[in-house]
N, C-alpha and C positions, 0 to 999 in steps of 0.2 A: 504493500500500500504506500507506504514510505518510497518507495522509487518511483510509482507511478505519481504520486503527489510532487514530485522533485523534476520529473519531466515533466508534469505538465507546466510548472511554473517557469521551467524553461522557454518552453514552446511559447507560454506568453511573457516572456521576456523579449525574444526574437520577434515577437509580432509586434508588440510596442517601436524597439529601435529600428522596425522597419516603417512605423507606423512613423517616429517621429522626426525620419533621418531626412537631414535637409535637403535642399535641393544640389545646392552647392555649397564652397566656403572659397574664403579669401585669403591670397595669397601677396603678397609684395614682389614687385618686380625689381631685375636688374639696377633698374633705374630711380630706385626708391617709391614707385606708384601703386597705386593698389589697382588689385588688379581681380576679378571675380570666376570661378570657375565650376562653369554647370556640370553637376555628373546625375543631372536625374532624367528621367526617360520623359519622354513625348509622346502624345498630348499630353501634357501636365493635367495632373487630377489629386485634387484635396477634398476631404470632408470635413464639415463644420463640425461643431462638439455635440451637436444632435444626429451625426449619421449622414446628416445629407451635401450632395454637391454643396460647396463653397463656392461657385460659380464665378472662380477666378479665371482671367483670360489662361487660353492653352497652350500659347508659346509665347514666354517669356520673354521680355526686350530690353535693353537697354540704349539709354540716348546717348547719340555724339552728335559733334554739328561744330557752328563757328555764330557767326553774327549774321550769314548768309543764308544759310541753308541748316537746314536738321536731317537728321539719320537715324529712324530707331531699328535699330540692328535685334532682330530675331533671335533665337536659341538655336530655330532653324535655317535658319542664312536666309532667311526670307527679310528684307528689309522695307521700312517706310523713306521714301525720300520726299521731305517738304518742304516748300516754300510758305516762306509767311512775306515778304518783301513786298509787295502789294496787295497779297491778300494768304491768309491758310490756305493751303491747299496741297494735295497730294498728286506728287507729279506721276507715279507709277500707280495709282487704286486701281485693290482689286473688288472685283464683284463685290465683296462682306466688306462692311466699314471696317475702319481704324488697320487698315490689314493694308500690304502691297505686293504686288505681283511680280516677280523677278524668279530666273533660275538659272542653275548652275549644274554642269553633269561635264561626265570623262566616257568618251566610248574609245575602247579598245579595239585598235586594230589587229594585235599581235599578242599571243601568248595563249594560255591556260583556257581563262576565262575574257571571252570576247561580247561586246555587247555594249549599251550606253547603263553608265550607271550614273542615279540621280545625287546630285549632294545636299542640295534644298527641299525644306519643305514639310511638313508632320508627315508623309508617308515615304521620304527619304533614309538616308543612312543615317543622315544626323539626327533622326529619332532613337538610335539607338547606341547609349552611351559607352557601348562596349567599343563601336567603329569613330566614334567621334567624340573629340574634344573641345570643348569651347570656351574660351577666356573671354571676356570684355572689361576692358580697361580704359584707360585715361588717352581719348580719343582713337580708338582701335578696339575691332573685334576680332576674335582669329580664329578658324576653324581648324580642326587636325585629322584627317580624313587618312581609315587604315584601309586603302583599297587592294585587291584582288592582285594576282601577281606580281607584289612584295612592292607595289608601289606604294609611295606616299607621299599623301596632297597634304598642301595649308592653302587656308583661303584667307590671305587677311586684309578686312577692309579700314584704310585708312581715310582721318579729316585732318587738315592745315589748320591750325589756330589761329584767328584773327587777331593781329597785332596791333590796331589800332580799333577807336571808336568808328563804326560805319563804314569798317571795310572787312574783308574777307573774298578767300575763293570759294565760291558755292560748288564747291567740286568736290569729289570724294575718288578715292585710289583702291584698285581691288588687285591687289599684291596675289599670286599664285605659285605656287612652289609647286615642284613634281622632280619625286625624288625617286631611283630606280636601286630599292635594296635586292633584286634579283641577283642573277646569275647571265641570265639573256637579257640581249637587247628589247627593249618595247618601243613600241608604236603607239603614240595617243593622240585622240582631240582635244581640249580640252576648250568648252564653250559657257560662257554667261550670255543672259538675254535678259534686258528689262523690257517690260511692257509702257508706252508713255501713253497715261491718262488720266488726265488733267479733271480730278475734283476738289472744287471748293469743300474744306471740311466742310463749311455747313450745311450742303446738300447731299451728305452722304447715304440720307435715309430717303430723298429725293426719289421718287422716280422720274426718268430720263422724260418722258412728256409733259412731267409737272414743272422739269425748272426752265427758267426765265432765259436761259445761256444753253446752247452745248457747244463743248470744244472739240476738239478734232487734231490731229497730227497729220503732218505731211513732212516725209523724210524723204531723203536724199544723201548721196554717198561721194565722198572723193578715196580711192583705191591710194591713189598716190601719199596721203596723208595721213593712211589709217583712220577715218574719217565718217561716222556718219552725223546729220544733225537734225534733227525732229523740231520742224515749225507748227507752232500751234497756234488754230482759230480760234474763232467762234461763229457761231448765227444765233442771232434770236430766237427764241421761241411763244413770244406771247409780244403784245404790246409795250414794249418800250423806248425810255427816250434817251439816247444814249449821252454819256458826256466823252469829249477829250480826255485822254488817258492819262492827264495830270490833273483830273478832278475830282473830288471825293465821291466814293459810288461805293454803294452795296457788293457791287462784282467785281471783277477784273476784266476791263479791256484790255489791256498788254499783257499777255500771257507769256512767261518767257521760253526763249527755246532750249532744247533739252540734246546734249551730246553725246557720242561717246566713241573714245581714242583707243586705240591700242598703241602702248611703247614700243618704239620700235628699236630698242636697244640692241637689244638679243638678236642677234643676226642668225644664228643658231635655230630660229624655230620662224614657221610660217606661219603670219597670220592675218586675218580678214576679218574687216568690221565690215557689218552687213545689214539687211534689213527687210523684215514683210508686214506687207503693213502695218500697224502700229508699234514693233518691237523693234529696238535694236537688239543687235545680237555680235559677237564678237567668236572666234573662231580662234583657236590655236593648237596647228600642229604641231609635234613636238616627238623626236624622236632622241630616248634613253639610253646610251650605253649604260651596265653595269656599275652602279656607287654612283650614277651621274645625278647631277641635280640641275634643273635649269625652272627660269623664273621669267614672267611674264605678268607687264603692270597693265592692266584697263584703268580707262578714267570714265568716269561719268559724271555729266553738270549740266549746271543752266550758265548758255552761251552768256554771256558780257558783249562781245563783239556782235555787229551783223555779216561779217564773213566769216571762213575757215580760216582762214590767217591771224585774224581777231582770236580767235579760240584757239590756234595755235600756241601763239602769245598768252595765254592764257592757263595752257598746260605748262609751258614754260616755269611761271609764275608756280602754280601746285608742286615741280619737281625740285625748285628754287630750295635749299637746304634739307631737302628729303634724304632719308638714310638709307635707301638702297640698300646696304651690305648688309644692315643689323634692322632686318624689318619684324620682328617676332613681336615688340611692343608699339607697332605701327611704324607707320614711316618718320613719324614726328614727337616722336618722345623726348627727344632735348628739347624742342622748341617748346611743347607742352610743361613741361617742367619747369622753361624758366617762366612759363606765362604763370602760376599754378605758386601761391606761397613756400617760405621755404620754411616745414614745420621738422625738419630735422630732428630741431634740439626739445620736440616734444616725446617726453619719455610713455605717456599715456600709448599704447601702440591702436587701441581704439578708436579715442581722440585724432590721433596724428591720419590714420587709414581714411575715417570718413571724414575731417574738416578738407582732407586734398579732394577727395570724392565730390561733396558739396562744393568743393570752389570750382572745380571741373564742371561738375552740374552748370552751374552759374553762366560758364563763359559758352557750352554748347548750347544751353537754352538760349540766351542772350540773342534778341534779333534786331536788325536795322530796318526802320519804316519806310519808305521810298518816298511817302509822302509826309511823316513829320522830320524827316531826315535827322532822326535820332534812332540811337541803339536804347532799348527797352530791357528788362526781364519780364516775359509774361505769368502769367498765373499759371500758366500750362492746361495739365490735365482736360477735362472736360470742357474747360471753356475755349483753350486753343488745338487741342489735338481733337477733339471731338465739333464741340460747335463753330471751331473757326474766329473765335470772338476774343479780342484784346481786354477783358473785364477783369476787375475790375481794377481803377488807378490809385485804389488804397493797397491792392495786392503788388501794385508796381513799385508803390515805394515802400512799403514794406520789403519788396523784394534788395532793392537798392540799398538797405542798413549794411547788411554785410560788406556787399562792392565798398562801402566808404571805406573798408579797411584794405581789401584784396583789389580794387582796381574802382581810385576814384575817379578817374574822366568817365567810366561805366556807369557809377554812380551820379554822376555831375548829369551826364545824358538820360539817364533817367528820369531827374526832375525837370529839365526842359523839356520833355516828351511830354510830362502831366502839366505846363505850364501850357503848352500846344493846345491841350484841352481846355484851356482855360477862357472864359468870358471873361469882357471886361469889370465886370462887375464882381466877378470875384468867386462864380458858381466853375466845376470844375466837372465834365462832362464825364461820366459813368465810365467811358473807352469808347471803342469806336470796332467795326468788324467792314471785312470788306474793304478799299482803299479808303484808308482814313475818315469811312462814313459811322458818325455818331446818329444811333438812330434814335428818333423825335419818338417823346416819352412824358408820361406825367409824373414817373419815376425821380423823387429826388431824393441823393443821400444827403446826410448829415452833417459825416464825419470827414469826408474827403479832404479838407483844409486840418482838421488837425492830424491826419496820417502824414501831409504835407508838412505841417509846424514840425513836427515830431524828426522826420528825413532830414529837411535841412538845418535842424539846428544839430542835429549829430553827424553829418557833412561838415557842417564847420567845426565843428569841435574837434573832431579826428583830423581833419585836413590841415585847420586853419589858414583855409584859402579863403579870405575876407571879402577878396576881392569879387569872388562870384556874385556878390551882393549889386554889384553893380552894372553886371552883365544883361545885353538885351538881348530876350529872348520874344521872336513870335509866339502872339497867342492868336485862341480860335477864331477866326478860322483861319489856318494856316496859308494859304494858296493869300489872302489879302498883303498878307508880307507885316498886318502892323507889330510892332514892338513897344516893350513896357519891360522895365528895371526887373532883377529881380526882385530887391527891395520892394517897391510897388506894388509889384503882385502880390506878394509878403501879407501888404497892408489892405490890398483887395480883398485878399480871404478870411482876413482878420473881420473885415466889416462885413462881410458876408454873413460871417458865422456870426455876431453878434445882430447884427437887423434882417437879417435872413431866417438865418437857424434859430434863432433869439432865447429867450429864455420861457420857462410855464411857469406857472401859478407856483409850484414850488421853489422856484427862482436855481431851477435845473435847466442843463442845456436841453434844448426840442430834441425830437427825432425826428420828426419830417415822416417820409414814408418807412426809412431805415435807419439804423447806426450799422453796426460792426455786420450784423446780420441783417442779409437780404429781404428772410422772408418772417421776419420774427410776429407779424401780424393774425398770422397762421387763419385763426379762426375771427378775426374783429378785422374790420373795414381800415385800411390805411386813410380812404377817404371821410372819415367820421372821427379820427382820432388825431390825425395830423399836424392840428394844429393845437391841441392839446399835449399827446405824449411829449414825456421827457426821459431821458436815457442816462443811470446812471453811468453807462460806461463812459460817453461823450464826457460826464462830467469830472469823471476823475482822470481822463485824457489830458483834459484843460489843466489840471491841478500838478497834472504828473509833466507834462512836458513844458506846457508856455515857462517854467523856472529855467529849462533849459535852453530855452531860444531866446529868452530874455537876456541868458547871460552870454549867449554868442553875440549875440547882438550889442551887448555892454562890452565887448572882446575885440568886437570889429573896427569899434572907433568911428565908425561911420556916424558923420553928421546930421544924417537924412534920417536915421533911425531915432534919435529923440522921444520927440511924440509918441513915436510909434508905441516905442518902448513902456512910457507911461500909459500908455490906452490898455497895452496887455496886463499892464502891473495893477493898476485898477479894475479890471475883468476879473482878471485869477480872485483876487480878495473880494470882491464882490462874490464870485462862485463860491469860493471859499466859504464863507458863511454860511450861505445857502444850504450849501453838501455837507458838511459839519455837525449842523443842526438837525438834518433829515438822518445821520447815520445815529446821532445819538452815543450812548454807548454800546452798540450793537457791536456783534461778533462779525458783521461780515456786511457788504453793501448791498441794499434791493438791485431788483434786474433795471425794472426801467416801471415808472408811471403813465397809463395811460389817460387816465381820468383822477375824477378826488376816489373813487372808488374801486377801478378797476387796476389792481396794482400788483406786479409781479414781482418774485425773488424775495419777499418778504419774511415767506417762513419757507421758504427751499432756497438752499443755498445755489446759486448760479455763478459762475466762472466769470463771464464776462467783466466786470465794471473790476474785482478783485486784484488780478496782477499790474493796473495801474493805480488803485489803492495802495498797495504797497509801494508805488513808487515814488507818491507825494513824499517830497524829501522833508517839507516841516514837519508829516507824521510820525511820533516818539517813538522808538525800537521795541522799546515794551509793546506799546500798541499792537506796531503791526506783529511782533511775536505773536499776542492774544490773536488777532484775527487770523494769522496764517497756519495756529493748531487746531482753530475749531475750522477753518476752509477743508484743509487737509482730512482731518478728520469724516467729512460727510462727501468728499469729492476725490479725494487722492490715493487717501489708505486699503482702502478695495481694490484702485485698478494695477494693474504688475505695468502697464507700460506708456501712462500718461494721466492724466484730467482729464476728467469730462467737465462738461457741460453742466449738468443738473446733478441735483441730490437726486431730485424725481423728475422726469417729462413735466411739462408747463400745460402741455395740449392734451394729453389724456392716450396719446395712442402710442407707437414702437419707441420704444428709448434710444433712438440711433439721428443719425446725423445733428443739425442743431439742436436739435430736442433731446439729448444725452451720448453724442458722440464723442468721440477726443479730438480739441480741431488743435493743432501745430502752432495757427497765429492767435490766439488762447491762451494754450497755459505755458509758452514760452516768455509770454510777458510776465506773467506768476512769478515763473522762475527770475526775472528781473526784478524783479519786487521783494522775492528775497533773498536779492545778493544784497540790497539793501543795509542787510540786515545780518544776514547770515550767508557769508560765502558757500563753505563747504558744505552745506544744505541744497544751494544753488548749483553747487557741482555734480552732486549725485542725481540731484533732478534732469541732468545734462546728459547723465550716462544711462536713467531711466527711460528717458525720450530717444536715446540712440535706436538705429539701426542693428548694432551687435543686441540689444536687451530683447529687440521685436524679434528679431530672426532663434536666438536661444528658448523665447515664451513660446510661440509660435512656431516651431520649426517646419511645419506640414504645408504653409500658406509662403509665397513666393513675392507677392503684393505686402511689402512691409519691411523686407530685407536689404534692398540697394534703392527703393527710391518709393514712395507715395500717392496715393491722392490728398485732398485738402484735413482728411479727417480718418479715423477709425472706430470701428464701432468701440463700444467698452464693454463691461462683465453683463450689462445692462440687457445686452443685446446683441447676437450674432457677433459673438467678443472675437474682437482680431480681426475682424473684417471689415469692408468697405459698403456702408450703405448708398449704392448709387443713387442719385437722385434726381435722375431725366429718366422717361422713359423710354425702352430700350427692348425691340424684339430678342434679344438674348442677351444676357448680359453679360457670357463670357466675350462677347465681341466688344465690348463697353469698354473703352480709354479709361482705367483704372492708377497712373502712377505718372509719376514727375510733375506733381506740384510743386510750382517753386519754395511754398513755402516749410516744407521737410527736408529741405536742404539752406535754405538761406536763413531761417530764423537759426539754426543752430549753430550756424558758423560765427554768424554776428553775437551771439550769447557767448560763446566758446571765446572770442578776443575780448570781450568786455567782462568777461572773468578773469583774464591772463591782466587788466588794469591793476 
């Protein structure tokens, strides 16, 4: 009985660490970079803690890119290639959203085993982790392919790092190795093909008769050049009125064109870039002695020139410090490196892995506007890899805090981009989708001027570039060319939020239709409360930052700022009172008031208004001690890998997303609130919010380990996962990860704890 009792505990022991064994782990490279490596099989498949599909997407991705272009590279070599430069969109989509059509395969001429074998794709070899290896790294992916008569491939696709604000090569490099471990000679093809077709993310769920646009590709070849280049149209399809391609529009009229090269280095092997109808495709023969290895570069991009000589020139520029000889961590790994902090003499090896990660993140996501002629960080995830949409600009300059320390002209361009959006008057326009078109809305937020107070006055603090204060910047509408100081705008917004946003009955900031949260109205009319509600979190914003913009601005010396300075100083203290008075001696802040009656957060504790509570630098440490053990206590101490939102739901129904999920730009302001107070408090909250915490809790689920959506569920509900929140005919097809702000909030906490 005893032995049968001992086996079985066995047997479920093996079924656990099979049950719990990750997908991959991480490794550091050559070059000091982190570097991630998948060993789990395809289609990916997890169960939630109830048994059933987790309905996380199936192949796994990770992003590279520059300021030009994005790449989300596959598990399966299947990649996305997008443009956001005039508008999101996916220059290869396939049929299923968020997905792109490309393929790769070796047919044997000679030996054993003859035939085409595929490398791409869930029903490929790189499903199976026995035949195939895959790193993705610090702009590079690399595949390691164990083929059939003792050959062996690497497929590794590289991106060029943008070295300046507003520029980059929108190109990417598919580096091919073929190595002959036989005895005989072989004979091979080896061939990639992308498909070019042109969808705006936001019609992906579109059908073809419903949208407004369809585009089209017409390709053409120069043999001599190694040469193909994919021009794309469009035609109408309904009623509209087009503008000049430099005007702000929902669409895209200029669509860019789409290339693809083969190096012709390699004199050693023949090869032919080709084409039927909508696909490029590329061709390489390749004949193996014995121990031979030979290598062959494709390019693929969107043309910059209107000829082939233009994009000549162009490849040029891509091969420009490329490492050829040592391509295993991409072609560009010095060049990434130097772009990329230098966290050396971080002994935390955690720390040091994901803050290079997150800065990485930063500078692939990072895109140039063609029409606000600034480089951005977007929100990512659903609003730009799914819907297509630049939203929101409190997400942009949140995005921006870190840049102030890893790369502030990044930073600098960020707040001109939200200054672009700006009225004169001081309102600061939601974002815009489409070339630069903000679409007309009854929708007004609240907060957008103090997300902006809040940027740049920690821009200038860390920079102490003063100077910017003086800088003209076009605002909305951009194409008129008018200009205004930053100062001035400064003081636009200021008046804004003060006769705009104003104060209620409680002598609390408004919310208007929103504050931090989009939809926090849920079940009560935006229209009936609007001009009533008031938002604690708005008001401990005002408390926690104006001290801080107040003092850059006391910093700057700037003459012009005066007044200014006194109008803020008098705001705060007037607030001041107000918020004081309503907190009482309470353990923690209400959510927000809608009416004298209808009042939330009062006796459920809410996250929101809390981590800039603690930031008010007049409030006593005792204090905030008291308020951040009884927070902690109904919001913290339950969950293993961040804050929620709620004690309980507000609205009565699932405990997940706003209504009790863990959102990133949340409780990493907490954690700000108690470095306060308590550093080493604030450090472990650092290492609780990590990547390594989620991936060791979690080990089954793959969404959570190298990168994000905006939030996670908690214990509350469907724990460890992502409540999506559009609806979606399947949601393993759902844009699930790289929000910017799971990688930028933690970076910018991580240096402001190293103060």
């Amino acid at each position: 009985m005893k032995t049968i009792l001992l086996f079985t505990a066995f047997v479920f022991l093996q079924i656990e660490l099979v049950k719990a064994q990750a997908p991959g782990a991480w490794i550091m490279s050559a070059n000091g970079l982190p570097v991630y490596q998948y060993t789990g099989k395809l289609p990916f498949k997890a169960l939630d803690k109830e048994g059933k599909d987790a309905m996380l997407p199936e192949d796994p991705y990770f992003l590279i890119g520059n300021y030009r272009m994005t790449l989300i590279t596959h598990v399966s070599g299947v990649y996305q290639f997008l443009t956001a430069e005039r508008a999101w969109a996916r220059i290869n989509a396939a049929s299923r959203p968020n997905y792109g059509w490309n393929d790769a395969s070796v047919v044997f001429k000679t030996g054993t085993s003859k035939g085409k074998v595929a490398l791409t794709g869930l029903n490929s070899m790189a499903a199976d982790p026995a035949k195939t290896q895959s790193f993705f790294g610090i702009g590079h992916a690399r595949y390691e392919y164990k083929l059939d008569n003792s050959i062996a491939c690497t497929r590794i696709i590289s991106c060029k790092p943008s070295q300046k604000i507003n520029t980059g090569n929108p190109s990417f490099v598919i580096t091919v190795l073929l190595k002959n471990n036989g005895r005989k000679k072989q004979e091979l093809v080896y061939s990639e093909r992308m498909l070019v077709n042109f969808v705006i993310n936001g019609t992906q769920y579109t059908d073809n008769q419903k949208k407004a646009l369809l585009y089209s590709s017409k390709i053409t070849g120069d043999d001599s050049k190694k040469m193909a280049v994919a021009n794309l149209s469009y035609k109408t399809n309904t009623l509209l009125a087009l503008p000049n391609k430099n005007e702000r529009y929902i669409y895209d009229v200029n669509p860019p064109s789409v290339y693809m090269y083969v190096d012709k280095e390699d004199n050693r092997t023949s090869s032919v870039v080709d084409y039927a109808g909508d696909t490029l495709a590329t061709s390489v023969t390749i004949s193996l002695n014995p121990g031979e290895t030979k290598t062959a570069h494709l390019v693929i991009g969107l043309a910059d020139g209107d000829s082939m000589n233009d994009i000549s020139q162009q490849v040029d520029d891509l091969f420009a410090g490329a490492d050829k000889a040592h391509p295993s961590e991409g072609l560009y790994a010095q060049q990434w490196k130097a772009k990329l902090p230098d966290l050396s003499s971080e002994k935390n090896m955690v720390l040091r892995r994901e803050m290079l990660w997150n800065a990485h993140v930063i500078e692939a996501s990072a895109k140039y506007s063609d029409y606000y002629k600034e480089t951005f960080i977007p929100q990512g995830t659903v609003y730009s890899y799914h819907y297509g949409d630049n939203i929101s600009n409190r997400d942009h300059l949140q995005a921006a805090l870190a840049a102030c320390y890893t790369n502030p002209e990044l930073a600098k361009s960020c707040i001109r981009y939200v200054v672009k959006h700006s009225e004169k008057d001081g309102e600061i326009k939601r974002g815009n989708s489409g070339y630069g078109y903000s679409v007309p809305t009854i929708y007004k937020e609240s907060d957008e001027q103090l997300y902006f107070f809040n940027t740049v006055a920690e821009y200038l603090r860390i920079t102490k570039d003063y100077k910017f204060l003086d800088e003209l910047v076009v605002h909305y509408p951009a194409e008129d060319g008018k200009q205004d100081h930053i100062l001035n705008m400064l003081k636009r917004y200021f008046i804004y939020l003060r006769d705009e946003v104003g104060l209620g009955s409680n002598g609390l900031v408004k919310m208007l239709n929103s504050d931090w949260s989009d939809s926090f109205f849920h079940k009560h009319s935006p229209n009936s409360f609007a001009s009533s509600a008031e938002s604690h979190l708005n008001s401990a914003m005002v408390l926690a930052v104006f001290p801080r913009l107040i003092e850059a601005l006391k910093l700057s010396g700037n003459k012009e700022a005066s007044d200014f300075i006194i109008a803020l100083e008098d705001y705060r203290a007037t607030l001041n009172s107000s918020y004081m008075k309503d907190l009482g001696d309470s353990k923690f802040s209400p959510r927000a008031y809608l009416n004298r009656s209808l009042r939330f957060g009062k006796d459920n504790v809410c996250i929101e208004p809390q981590g800039y509570l603690l930031q008010i630098p007049d409030l006593p440490k005792e204090r905030k001690k008291e308020i951040y053990e009884f927070v902690k206590s109904k919001i913290s101490t339950p969950e293993k890998i961040g804050i929620r939102t709620r004690e309980k739901p507000l609205w009565g129904g699932k405990a997940d997303g706003e209504d009790g999920g863990i959102w990133y730009s949340l409780e990493y302001p907490l954690l700000l609130g108690v470095a306060t107070f308590d550093k080493e408090e604030a450090k472990s909250l650092l290492m609780k919010f990590s990547f390594q915490n989620y991936s060791e809790t979690y080990p089954d689920y793959w969404v959570g380990q190298w990168t994000a959506p905006d939030e996670m569920n908690s214990s509350l509900h469907r724990e460890g996962l992502y409540a999506f929140w559009v609806s979606v005919p399947d949601l393993k097809q759902a844009f699930q990860g790289y929000c910017s702000h799971p990688h930028t909030w933690p970076l910018y906490c991580y240096y402001k704890l190293k103060e």
